[in-house]
C-alpha positions as CSV (number, residue, x, y, z in Angstrom):
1,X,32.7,69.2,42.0
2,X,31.2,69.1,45.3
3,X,30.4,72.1,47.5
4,X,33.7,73.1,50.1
5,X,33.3,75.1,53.0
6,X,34.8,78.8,52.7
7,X,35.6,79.4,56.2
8,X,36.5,77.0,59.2
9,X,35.4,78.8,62.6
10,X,37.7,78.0,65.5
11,X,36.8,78.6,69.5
12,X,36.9,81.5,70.4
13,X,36.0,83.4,66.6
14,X,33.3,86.1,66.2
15,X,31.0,85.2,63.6
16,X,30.8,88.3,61.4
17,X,27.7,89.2,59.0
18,X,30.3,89.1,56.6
19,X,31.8,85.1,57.3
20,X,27.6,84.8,57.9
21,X,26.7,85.8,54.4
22,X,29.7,84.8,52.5
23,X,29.0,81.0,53.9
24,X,25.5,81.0,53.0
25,X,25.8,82.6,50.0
26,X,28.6,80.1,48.9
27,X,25.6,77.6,49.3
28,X,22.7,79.6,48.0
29,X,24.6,80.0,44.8
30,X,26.2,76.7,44.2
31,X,23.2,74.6,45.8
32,X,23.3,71.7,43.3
33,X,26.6,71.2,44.1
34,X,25.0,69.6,47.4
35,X,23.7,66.3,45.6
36,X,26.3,66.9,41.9
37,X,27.8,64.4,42.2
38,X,26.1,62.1,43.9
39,X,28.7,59.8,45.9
40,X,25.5,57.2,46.7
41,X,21.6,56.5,45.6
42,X,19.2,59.6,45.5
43,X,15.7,58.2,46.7
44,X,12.8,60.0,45.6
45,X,10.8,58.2,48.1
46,X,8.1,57.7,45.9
47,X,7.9,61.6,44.5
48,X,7.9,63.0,40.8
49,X,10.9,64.3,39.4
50,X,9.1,66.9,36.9
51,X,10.5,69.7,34.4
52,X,13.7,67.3,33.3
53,X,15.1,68.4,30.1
54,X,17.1,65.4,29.5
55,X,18.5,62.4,31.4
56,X,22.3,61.2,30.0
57,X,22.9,57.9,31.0
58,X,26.2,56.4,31.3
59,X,27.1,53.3,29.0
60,X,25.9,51.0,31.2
61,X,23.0,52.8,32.9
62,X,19.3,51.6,32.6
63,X,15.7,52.4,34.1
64,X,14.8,49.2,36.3
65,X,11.7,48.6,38.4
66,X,8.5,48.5,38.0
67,X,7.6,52.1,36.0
68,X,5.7,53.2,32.9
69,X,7.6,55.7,30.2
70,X,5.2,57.9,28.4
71,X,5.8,61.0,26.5
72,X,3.4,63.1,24.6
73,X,6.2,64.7,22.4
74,X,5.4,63.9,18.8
75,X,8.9,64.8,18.0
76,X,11.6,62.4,16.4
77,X,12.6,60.0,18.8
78,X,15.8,57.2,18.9
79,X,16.9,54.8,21.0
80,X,20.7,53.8,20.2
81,X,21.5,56.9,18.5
82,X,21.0,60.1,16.9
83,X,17.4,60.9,15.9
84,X,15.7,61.6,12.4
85,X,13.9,64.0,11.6
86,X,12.1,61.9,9.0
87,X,11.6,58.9,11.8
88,X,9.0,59.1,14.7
89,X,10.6,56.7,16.6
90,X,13.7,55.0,15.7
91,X,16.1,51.8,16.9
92,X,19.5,52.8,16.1
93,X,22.9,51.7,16.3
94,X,25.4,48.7,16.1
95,X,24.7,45.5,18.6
96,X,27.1,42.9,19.1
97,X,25.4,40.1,20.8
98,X,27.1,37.2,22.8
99,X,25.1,34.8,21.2
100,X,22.1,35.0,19.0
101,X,21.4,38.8,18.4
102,X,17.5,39.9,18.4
103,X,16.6,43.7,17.4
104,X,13.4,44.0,19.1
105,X,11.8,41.1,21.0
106,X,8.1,41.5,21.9
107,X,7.8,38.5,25.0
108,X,4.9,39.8,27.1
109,X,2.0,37.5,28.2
110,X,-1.7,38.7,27.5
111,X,-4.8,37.7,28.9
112,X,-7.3,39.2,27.1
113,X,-11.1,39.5,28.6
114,X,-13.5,36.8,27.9
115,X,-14.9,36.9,24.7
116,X,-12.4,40.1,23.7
117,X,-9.3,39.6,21.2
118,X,-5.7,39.5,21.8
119,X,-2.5,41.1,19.7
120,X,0.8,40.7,20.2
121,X,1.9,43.3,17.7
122,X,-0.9,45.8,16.8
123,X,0.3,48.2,13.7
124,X,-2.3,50.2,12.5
125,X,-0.6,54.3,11.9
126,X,-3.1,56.4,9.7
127,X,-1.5,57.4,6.1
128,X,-2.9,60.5,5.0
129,X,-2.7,61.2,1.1
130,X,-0.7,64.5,0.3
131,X,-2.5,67.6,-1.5
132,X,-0.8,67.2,-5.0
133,X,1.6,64.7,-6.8
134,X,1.9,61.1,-6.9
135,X,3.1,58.8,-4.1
136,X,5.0,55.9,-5.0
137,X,4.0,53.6,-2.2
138,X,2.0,53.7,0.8
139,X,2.8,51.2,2.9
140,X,1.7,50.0,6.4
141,X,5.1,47.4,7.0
142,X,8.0,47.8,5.0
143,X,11.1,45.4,5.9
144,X,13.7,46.0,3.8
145,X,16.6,43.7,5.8
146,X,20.2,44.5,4.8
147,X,22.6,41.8,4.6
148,X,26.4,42.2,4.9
149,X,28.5,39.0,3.8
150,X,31.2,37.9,6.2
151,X,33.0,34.5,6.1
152,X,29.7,32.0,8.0
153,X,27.5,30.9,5.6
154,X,23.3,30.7,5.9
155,X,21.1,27.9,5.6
156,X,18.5,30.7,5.5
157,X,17.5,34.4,4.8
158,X,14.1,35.8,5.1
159,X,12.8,38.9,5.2
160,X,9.9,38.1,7.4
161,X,9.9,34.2,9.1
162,X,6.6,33.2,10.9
163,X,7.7,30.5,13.4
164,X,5.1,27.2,13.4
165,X,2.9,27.0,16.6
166,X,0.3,25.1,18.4
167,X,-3.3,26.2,18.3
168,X,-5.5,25.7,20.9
169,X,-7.9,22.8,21.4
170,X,-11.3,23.9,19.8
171,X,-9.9,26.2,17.3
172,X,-11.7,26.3,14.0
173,X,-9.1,27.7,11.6
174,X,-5.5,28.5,12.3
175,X,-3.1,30.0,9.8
176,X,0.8,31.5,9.5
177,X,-0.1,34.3,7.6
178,X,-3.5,35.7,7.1
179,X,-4.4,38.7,4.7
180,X,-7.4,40.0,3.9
181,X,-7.5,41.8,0.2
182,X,-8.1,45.3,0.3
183,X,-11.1,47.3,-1.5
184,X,-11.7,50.5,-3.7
185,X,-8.5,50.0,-5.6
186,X,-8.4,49.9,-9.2
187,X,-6.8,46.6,-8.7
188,X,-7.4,44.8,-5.2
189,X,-5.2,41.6,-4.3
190,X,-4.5,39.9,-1.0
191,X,-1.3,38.9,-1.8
192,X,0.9,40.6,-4.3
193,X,4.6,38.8,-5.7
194,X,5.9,41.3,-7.4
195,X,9.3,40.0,-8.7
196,X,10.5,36.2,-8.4
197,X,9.2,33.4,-7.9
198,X,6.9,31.7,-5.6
199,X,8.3,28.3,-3.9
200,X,5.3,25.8,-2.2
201,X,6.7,23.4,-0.3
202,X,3.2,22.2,0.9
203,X,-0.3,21.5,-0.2
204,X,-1.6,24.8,-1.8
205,X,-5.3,24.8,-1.6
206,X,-7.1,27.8,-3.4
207,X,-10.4,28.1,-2.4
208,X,-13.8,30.4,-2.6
209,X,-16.3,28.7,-1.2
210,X,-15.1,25.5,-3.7
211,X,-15.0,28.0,-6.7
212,X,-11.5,29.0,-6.6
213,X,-10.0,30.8,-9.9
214,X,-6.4,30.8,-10.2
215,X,-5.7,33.1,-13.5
216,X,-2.0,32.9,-14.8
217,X,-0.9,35.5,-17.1
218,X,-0.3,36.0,-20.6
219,X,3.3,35.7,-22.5
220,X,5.9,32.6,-21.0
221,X,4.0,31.7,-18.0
222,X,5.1,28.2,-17.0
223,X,4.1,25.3,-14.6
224,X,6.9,22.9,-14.3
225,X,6.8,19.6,-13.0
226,X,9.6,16.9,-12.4
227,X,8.3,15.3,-9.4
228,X,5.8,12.3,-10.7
229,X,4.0,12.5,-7.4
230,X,2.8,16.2,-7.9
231,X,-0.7,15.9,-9.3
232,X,-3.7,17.9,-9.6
233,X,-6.5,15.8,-8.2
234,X,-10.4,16.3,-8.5
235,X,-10.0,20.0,-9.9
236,X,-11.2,21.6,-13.0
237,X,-8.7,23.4,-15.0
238,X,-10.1,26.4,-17.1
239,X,-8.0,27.3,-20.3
240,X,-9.4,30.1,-22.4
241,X,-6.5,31.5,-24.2
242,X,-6.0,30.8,-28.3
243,X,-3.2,29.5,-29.7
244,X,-1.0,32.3,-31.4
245,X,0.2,32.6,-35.1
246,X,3.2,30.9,-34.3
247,X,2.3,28.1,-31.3
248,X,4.7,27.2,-28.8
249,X,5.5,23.2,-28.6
250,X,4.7,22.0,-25.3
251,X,2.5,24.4,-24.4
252,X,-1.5,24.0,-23.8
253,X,-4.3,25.9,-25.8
254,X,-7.9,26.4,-25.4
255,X,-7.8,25.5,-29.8
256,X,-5.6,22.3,-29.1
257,X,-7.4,20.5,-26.6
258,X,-10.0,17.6,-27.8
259,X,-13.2,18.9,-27.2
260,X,-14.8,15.9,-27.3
261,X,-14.6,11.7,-28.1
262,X,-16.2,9.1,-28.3
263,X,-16.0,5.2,-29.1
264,X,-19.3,3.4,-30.6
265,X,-20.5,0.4,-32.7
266,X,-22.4,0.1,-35.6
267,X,-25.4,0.4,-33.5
268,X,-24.8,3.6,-32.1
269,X,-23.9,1.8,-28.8
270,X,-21.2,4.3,-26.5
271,X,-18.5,1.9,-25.0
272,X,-16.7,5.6,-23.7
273,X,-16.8,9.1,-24.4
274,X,-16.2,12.7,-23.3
275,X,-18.9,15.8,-24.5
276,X,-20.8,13.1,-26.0
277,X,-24.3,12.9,-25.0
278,X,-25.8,10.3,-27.8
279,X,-25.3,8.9,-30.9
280,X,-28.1,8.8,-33.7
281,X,-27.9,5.8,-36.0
282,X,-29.1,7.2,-39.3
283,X,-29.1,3.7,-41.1
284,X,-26.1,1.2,-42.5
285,X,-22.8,3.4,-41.8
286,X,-24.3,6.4,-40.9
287,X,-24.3,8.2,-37.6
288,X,-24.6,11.5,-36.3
289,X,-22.6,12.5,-32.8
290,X,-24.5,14.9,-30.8
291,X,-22.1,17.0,-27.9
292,X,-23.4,17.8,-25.1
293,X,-21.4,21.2,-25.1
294,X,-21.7,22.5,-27.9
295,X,-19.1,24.1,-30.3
296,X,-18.0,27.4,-32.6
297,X,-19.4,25.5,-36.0
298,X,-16.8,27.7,-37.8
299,X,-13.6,26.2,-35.6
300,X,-14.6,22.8,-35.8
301,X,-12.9,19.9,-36.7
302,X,-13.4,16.3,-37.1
303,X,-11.0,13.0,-36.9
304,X,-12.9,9.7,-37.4
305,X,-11.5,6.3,-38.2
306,X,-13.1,3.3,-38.3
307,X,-12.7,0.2,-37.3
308,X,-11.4,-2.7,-39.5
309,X,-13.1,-4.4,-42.9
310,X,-13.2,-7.7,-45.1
311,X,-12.7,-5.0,-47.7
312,X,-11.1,-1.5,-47.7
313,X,-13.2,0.8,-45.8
314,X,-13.4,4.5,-45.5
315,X,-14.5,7.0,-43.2
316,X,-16.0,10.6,-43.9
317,X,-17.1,13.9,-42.2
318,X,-20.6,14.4,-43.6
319,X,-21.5,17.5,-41.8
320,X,-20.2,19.6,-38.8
321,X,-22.5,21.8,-36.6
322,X,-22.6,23.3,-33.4
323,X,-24.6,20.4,-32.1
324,X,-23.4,17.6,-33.7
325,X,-21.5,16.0,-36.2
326,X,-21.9,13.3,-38.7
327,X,-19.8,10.4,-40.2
328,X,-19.9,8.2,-43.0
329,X,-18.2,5.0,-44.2
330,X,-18.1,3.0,-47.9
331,X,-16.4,0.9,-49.0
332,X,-14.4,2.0,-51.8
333,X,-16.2,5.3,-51.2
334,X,-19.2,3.7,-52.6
335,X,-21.5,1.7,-50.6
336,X,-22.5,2.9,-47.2
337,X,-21.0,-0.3,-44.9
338,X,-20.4,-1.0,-41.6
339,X,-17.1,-2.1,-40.0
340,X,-17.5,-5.6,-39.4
341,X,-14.1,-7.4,-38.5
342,X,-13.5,-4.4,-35.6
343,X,-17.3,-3.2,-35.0
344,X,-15.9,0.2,-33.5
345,X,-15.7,3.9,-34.9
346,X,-13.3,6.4,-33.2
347,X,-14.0,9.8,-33.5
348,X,-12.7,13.0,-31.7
349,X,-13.3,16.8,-32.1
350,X,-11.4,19.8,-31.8
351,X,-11.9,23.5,-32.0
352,X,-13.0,26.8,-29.7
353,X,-16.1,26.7,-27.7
């Protein structure tokens, strides 16, 4: 309540040292009184204010103008609410918005120096490794977005959304997300899914200087495709894992793939091939097929098949090496012969390299 005045002096009255002392004194001892409450604006007129244990605002108070707020306290801190101990800083409470609703909005403008960098959001804290035990996670950003259901319905929910934008004229690479992949782990990765699945709505491109390695995993890894128009286009495709004991239909192996083919005539001529560097026309229907990779000898296979004959005509595997193979056909399994009505031998090859 405001300061009142003990005694009213009339004309006429003596001023005693006691009315003197009693007066003053009220004000001496009840001197914030003077400005508690304030009835208008207090103006600082450009002074401090130091030594202020706290400041209460009422529900609609704010700081306005054109100020700096710095403390040095390392102390919890909230805004909205109660603080925690655990939190150095922390946004708290409920916000009802009167249209859409935005946490924390990070709007400025910067103009960084000539040839210097600018960040809109720089997080960089300092995680410092306990003594003893085991920590779980260390991580520099966790969002972990809580979502209660109420009667709308979303088109969609993410826990981090990175808005499209227009890079400036003259700028060499731009990007949504960049990550660099961290070093001295065991295991180092730039980008870690560690549950569900990952959706690609655009043109994935991996590269590493145009050696890019994408390595899928073991067990029931699976690409699906029902879009005709999805195609891999002038890539190689690297598959080094064996068949099992018990192979899995529709699935590709390194051990079922042909590793080379080839089409010929009687005079060793190629018409097409694959792995086939020449053929070697040993005499009347006999050739040898040299690869140009070559193969595990012991996991080799042959299918050959010739073409057509005036008379029955058969093909066989003479010998298989790591080089080369060679093929054989009689008639009758006799005679060493030609084809002559179809001049063309087929053979393909299959096995582990």
């Amino acid at each position: 309540m405001a300061l009142s005045q003990l005694y009213t002096a009339i004309t006429g009255d003596v001023i005693t040292a006691a009315r003197w002392n009693n007066e003053f004194g009220n004000i001496y001892s009840n001197s914030l009184s003077l400005i508690s409450p304030l009835t208008g604006t207090l103006n600082a007129n450009s002074n401090n204010i130091s030594n202020v244990v706290n400041l209460a605002f009422a529900a609609s108070g704010s700081i306005t103008g054109t100020c700096q707020i710095s403390t040095t306290t390392v102390s919890p801190h909230a805004i909205g609410g109660a603080t925690d101990a655990l939190v150095q800083l922390n946004l708290r409470g409920a916000f009802t918005s009167t249209g859409a609703a935005t946490g924390l909005l990070i709007q400025s403008s910067l103009t960084p120096a000539a040839s210097s960098n600018a960040i809109g959001l720089n997080v960089g804290p300092t995680l410092v490794e306990g003594t003893g035990g085991t920590h779980s996670t260390l991580y520099g950003i966790n969002v972990a977005i809580v979502i209660t259901a109420g009667t709308s319905t979303t088109t969609n929910a993410a826990g981090i959304n990175i808005a499209t934008f227009a890079a400036a004229t003259g700028t060499t690479t731009a990007s949504g997300l960049r990550i660099a992949a961290p070093t001295a782990a065991t295991n180092n990765y730039a980008l870690w899914l560690d549950d569900g699945s990952l959706r690609l709505d655009a043109n994935a491109i991996l590269t590493n200087d145009g050696a890019a390695t994408l390595t899928l995993p073991t067990g029931t890894t699976t690409l699906i495709g029902t879009d005709t128009t999805n195609t891999v286009s002038n890539k190689t495709i690297d598959i080094n894992i064996s068949s099992p004991a018990t192979a899995v239909i529709n699935r590709i192996y390194q051990d079922t793939i042909s590793k080379g083919w080839v089409r010929f005539n009687a005079a060793g001529t190629i018409s097409a091939d694959f792995n086939v560097s020449s053929i070697t026309d040993n005499g009347v229907g006999d050739w040898s097929i040299n690869w140009s990779a070559g193969a595990n000898a012991a996991d080799w296979i042959i299918i050959a098949t010739p073409g057509d004959h005036t008379v029955g005509l058969s093909m066989f595997i003479s010998s298989v090496g790591a080089s080369a193979a060679r093929v054989l056909t009689r008639i009758n399994a006799g005679t060493l012969t030609d084809p002559d009505t179809f001049n063309a031998i087929f053979v393909a090859a299959f096995g582990i390299t």
